[in-house]
C-alpha positions in Angstrom: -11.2 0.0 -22.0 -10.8 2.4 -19.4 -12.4 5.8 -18.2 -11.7 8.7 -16.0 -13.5 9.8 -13.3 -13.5 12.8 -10.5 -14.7 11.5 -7.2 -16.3 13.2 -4.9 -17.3 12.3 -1.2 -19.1 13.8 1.6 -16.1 14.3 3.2 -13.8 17.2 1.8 -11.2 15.1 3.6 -11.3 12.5 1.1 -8.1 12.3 -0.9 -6.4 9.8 -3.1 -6.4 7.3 -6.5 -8.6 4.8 -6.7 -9.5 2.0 -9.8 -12.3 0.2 -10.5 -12.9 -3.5 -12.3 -15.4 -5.7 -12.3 -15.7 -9.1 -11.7 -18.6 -9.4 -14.1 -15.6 -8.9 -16.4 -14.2 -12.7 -17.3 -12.6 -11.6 -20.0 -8.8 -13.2 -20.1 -6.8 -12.1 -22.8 -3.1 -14.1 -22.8 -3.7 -13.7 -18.6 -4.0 -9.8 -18.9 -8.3 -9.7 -16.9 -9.7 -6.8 -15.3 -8.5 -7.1 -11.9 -4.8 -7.0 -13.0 -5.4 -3.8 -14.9 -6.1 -2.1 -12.4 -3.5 -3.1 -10.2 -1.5 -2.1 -12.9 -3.0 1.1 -12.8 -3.2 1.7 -9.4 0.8 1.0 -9.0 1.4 3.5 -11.8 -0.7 6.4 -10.9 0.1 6.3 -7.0 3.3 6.8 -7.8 3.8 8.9 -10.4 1.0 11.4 -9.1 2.1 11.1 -5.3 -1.3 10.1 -4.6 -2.5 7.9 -1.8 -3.2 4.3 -2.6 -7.2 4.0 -1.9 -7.6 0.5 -3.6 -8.0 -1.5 -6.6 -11.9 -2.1 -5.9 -13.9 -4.9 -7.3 -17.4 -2.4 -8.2 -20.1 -3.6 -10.9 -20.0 0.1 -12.4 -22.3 0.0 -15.6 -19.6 1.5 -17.5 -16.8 -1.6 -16.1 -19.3 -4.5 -16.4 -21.5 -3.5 -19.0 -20.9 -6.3 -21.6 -17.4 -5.7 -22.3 -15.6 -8.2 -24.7 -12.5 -6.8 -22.6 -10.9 -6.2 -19.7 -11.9 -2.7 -18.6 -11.2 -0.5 -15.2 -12.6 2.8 -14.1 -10.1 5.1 -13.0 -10.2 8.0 -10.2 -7.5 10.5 -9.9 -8.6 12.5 -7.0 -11.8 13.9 -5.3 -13.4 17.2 -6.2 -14.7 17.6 -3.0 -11.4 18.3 -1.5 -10.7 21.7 -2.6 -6.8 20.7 -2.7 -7.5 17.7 -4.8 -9.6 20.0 -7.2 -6.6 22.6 -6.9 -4.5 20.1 -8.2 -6.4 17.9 -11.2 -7.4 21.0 -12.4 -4.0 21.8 -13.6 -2.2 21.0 -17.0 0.9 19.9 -15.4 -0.9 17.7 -13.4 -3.0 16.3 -16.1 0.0 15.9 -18.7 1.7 13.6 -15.8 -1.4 11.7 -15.5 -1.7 11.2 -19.2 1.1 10.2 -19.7 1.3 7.4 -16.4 -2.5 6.0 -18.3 -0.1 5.5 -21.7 2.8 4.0 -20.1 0.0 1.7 -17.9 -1.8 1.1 -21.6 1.6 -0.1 -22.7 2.5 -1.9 -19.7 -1.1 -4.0 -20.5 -0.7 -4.4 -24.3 3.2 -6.1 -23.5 1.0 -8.1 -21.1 -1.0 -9.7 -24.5 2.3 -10.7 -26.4 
């Protein structure tokens, strides 16, 4: 399981990628939990989006934790309240790239379970 997000910060400074798990999450499927998802994730996006590297983050999110049969991670492309962030996620080229980094990351989990 895993959902987007927009961040947003106080600070209009605030840039990067950031993905959330929780350790409320013991799901282990064949070794694949949480917390390697979203390093999994993490690796992926940062690179393939250019973005800085703000941290795989161990958060209790309701919508990581709550009562998931599965490993599950919260992702966050960049922060809307920096206006060149928002410049950028806001575009289709950028969001086709992104899309397809979460598919290859999918992939790169499910090749995990064989």
């Amino acid at each position: 399981i895993f959902q987007y997000s927009g961040s947003s910060r106080r600070s209009s400074a605030a840039k990067g990628s950031s993905v959330y798990y929780s350790t409320k999450d013991t799901a282990d499927f064949n070794g694949l939990t949480g917390k390697i998802m979203s390093d999994t994730f993490l690796t992926n996006l940062t690179e393939a989006l250019g973005t800085k590297k703000m941290g795989s983050i161990n958060h209790n999110y309701v919508v990581v934790s709550e009562e998931n049969s599965v490993p599950a991670v919260l992702l966050e492309l960049g922060f809307m309240s920096n206006p060149d962030e928002l410049k950028r996620v806001v575009k289709a080229k950028y969001q086709k790239k992104a899309a397809k980094c979460i598919y290859k990351s999918v992939l790169t989990c499910f090749v995990r379970l064989r």
